[in-house]
C-alpha positions in Angstrom: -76.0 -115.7 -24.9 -74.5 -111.8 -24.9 -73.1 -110.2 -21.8 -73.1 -106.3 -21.2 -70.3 -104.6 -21.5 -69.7 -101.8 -19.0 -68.6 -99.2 -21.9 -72.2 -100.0 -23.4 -73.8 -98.6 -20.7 -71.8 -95.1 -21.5 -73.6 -91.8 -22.2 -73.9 -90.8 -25.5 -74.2 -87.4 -27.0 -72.1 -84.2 -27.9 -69.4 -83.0 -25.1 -70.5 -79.4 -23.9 -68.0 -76.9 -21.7 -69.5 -78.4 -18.7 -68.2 -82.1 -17.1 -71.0 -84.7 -16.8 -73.3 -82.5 -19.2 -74.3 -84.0 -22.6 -76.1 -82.2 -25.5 -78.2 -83.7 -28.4 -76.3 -82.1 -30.3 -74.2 -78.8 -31.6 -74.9 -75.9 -33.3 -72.1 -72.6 -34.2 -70.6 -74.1 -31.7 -73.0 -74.1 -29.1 -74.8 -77.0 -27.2 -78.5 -78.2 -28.7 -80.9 -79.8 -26.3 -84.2 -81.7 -26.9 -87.3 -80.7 -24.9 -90.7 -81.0 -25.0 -93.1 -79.4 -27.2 -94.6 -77.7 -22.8 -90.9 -76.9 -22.4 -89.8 -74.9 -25.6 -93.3 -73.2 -25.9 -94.1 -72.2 -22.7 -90.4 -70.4 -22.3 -91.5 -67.8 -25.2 -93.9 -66.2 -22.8 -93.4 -62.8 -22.9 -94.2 -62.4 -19.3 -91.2 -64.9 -18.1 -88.7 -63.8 -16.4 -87.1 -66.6 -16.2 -86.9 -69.8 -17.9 -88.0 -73.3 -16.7 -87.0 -76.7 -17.5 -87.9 -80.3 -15.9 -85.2 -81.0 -13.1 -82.4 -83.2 -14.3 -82.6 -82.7 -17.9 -79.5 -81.7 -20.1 -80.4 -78.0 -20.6 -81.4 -77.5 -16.8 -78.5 -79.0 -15.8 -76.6 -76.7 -18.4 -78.0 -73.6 -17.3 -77.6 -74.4 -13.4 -74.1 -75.2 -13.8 -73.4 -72.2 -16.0 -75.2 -70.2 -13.5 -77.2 -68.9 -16.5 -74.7 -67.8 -18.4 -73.9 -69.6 -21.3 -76.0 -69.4 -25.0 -77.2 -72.6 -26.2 -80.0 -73.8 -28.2 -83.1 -76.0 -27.8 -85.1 -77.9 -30.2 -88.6 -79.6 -30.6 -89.6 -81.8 -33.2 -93.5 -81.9 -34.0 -95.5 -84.4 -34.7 -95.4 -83.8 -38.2 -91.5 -84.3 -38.1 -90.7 -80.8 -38.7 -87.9 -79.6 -36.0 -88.0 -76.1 -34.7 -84.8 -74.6 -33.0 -84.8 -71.4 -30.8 -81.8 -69.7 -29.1 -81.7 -69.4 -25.5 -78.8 -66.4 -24.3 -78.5 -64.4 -20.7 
């Protein structure tokens, strides 16, 4: 019979500039978040003004908190496992 351990339960991911905000990763030094294939394509509109992510994610949270500010990065993997990173910068 296993138990749960409390520190199992702990957030994982990479520690961004922000308390309580985890990335998927880091690139340069920046903060990488996954999103959706919607998410990173629709937010290369040229008509945006401003970007959109689902509530509650790590790169909304990141931007609200920043106060859209800080540079990070997002990435999408396709279905054909090839991973496409863009640069997102105010």
């Amino acid at each position: 019979m296993k138990t749960k351990d409390s520190d199992a339960e702990e957030v994982t991911g990479f520690d961004t500039d922000v308390p309580d905000v985890k990335a998927d990763g880091e690139k340069n030094g920046l903060p990488v978040f996954k999103v959706g294939k919607d998410e990173f394509y629709q937010n290369m509109s040229h008509g945006r003004k401003r970007l959109r992510f689902k509530s509650g994610t790590g790169a909304q949270q990141y931007m609200q908190k920043t106060k859209y500010k800080n540079p990070f990065w997002i990435s999408h993997d396709d279905e054909k496992g090839q991973t496409w990173t863009r640069k997102i910068h105010k």
